[in-house]
GUVO-801849 format. One record per residue (C-alpha): residue number from 1; residue in three letters; x, y, z. Coordinates in Angstrom, 1 decimal. Each point is the difference from the previous one (the first is absolute). Layout:
GUVO-801849
PT  resi  resn      xx      yy      zz
PT   NUM   ALA       X       Y       Z
...
END
This chain:
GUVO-801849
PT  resi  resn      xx      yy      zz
PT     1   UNK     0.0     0.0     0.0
PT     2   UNK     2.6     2.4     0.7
PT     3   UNK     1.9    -0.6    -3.3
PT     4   UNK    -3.1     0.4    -1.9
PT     5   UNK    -0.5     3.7     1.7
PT     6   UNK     3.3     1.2     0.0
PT     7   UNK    -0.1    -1.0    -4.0
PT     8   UNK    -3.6     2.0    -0.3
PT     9   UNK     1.8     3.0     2.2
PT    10   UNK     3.1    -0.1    -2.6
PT    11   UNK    -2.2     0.1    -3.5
PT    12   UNK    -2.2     2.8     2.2
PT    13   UNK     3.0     2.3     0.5
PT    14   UNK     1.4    -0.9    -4.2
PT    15   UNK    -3.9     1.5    -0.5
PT    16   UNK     0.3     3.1     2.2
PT    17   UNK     3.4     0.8    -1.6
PT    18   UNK    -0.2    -1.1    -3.6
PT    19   UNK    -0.5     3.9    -0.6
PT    20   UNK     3.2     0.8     1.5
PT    21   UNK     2.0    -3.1    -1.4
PT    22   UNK    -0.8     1.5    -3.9
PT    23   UNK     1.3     3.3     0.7
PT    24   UNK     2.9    -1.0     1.8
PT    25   UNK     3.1     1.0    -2.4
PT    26   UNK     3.7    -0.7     0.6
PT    27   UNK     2.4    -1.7    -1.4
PT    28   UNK     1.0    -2.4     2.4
PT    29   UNK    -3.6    -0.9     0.5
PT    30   UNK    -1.9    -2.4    -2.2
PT    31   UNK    -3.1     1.4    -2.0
PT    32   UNK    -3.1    -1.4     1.3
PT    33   UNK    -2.7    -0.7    -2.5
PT    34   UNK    -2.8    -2.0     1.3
PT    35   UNK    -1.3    -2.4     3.1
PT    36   UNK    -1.6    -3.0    -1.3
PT    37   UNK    -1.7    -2.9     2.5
PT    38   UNK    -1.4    -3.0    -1.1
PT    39   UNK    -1.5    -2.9     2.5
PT    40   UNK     3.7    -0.9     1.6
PT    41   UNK     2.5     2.5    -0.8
PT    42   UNK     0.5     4.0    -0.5
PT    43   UNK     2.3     1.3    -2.5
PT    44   UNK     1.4     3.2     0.2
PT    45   UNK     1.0     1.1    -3.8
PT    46   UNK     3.1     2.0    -0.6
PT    47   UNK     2.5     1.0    -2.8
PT    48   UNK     1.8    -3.4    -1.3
PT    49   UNK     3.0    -0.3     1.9
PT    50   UNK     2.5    -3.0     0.7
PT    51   UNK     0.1    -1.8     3.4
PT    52   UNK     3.0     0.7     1.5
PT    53   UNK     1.4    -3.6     1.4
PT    54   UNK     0.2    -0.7    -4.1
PT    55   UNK     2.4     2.2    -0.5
PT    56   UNK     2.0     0.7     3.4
PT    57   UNK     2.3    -2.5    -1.1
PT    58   UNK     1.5     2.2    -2.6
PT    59   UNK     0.3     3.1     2.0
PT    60   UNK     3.0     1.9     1.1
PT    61   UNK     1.0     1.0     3.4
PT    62   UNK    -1.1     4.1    -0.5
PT    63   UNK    -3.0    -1.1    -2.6
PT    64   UNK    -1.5    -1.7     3.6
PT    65   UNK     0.8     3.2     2.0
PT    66   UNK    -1.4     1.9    -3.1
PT    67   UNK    -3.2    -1.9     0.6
PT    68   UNK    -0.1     0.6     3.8
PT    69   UNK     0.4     4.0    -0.4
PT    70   UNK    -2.9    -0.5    -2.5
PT    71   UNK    -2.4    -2.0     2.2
PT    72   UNK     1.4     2.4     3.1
PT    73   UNK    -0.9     3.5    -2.3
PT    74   UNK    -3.5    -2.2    -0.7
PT    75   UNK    -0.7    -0.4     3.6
PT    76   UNK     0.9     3.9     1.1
PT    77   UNK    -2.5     0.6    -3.1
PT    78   UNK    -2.6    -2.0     1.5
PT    79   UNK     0.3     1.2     3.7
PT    80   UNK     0.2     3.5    -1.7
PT    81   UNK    -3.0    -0.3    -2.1
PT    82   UNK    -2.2    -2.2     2.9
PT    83   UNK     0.6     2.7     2.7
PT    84   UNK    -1.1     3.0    -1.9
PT    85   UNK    -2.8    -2.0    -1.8
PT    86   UNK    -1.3    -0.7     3.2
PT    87   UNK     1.2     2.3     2.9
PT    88   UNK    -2.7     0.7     2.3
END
């Protein structure tokens, strides 16, 4: 019971911020496009991208760190963004 809930409480919140998710714009940030749900599963739909453990393999030392500064500047973007969205 409290799987099912928390699941229903997750696809509520994807509903209450789909509007935010499609404006969202940055370039460490993927561009959202649409939530679908069918009877089992929820699919969030984004820009095409490739997963990262295919291709961490071939990565250098500072392409990694590269990546972490990007996810890091997507975070600080996020918090940014979230706290003057919603500041009460």
């Amino acid at each position: 019971m409290y799987l099912r809930t928390t699941a229903t409480m997750i696809i509520f919140l994807f509903y209450f911020f789909e509007q935010y998710l499609k404006v969202l714009r940055h370039p460490a940030v993927l561009k959202y496009h649409a939530l679908y749900e069918d009877s089992n599963e929820v699919y969030l739909i984004t820009e095409p991208v490739i997963p990262l453990d295919m291709v961490i393999d071939t990565l250098d030392v500072n392409e990694i760190i590269a990546g972490l500064f990007n996810i890091v500047q997507a975070l600080d973007f996020l918090h940014e963004k979230v706290r003057n969205t919603l500041s009460f």
